[in-house]
N, C-alpha and C positions, 0 to 999 in steps of 0.2 A: 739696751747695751748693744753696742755695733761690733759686730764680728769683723774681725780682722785676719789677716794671713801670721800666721807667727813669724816672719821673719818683717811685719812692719814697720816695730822697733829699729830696725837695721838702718832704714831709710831716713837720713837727717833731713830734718824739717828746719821750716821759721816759724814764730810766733804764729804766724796765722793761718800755718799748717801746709805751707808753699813749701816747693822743694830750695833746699840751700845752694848755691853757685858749686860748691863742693861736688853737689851730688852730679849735677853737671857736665861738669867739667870730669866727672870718669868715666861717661858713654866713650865709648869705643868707637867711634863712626871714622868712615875712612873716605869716603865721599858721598856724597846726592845722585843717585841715579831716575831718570825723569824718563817717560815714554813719549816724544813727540807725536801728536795725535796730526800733526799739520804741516805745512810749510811754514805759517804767521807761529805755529807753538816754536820752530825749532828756531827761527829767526829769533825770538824770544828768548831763548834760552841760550843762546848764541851770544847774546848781547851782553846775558850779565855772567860770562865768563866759561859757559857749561861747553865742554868737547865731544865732538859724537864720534862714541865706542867702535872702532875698528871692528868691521864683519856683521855690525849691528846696526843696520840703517836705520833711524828716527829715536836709536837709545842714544841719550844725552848721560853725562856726565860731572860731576864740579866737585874736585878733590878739597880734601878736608883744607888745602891751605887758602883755599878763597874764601872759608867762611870761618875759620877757626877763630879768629879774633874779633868778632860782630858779637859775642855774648859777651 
């Protein structure tokens, strides 16, 4: 028998024990923040949309509305 945390029941599932769109869709994420290790990382991260953090050189950034609609 596999021990579980008692609140797993909580967690809706699918049939094949994947997490449901539901569950998903109620993380609370507000953006991606990324540590450019490079010039080529930040060019990178520059491209598909991410803004570097003000006071924070090589922190990148990409708010929840550039990816909110991709799942």
């Amino acid at each position: 028998m596999d021990a579980q945390p008692s609140d797993a029941a909580d967690i809706p599932t699918d049939e094949s024990g994947g997490f449901t769109p539901q569950f998903g869709e109620t993380l609370a994420v507000a953006a991606i923040v990324v540590d450019a290790k490079s010039q080529k990382a930040a060019a990178f991260y520059q491209h598909f949309g991410f803004i570097e953090l003000p006071g924070q050189p090589g922190r990148w950034m990409l708010s929840r509305s550039h990816f909110s609609g991709l799942a």
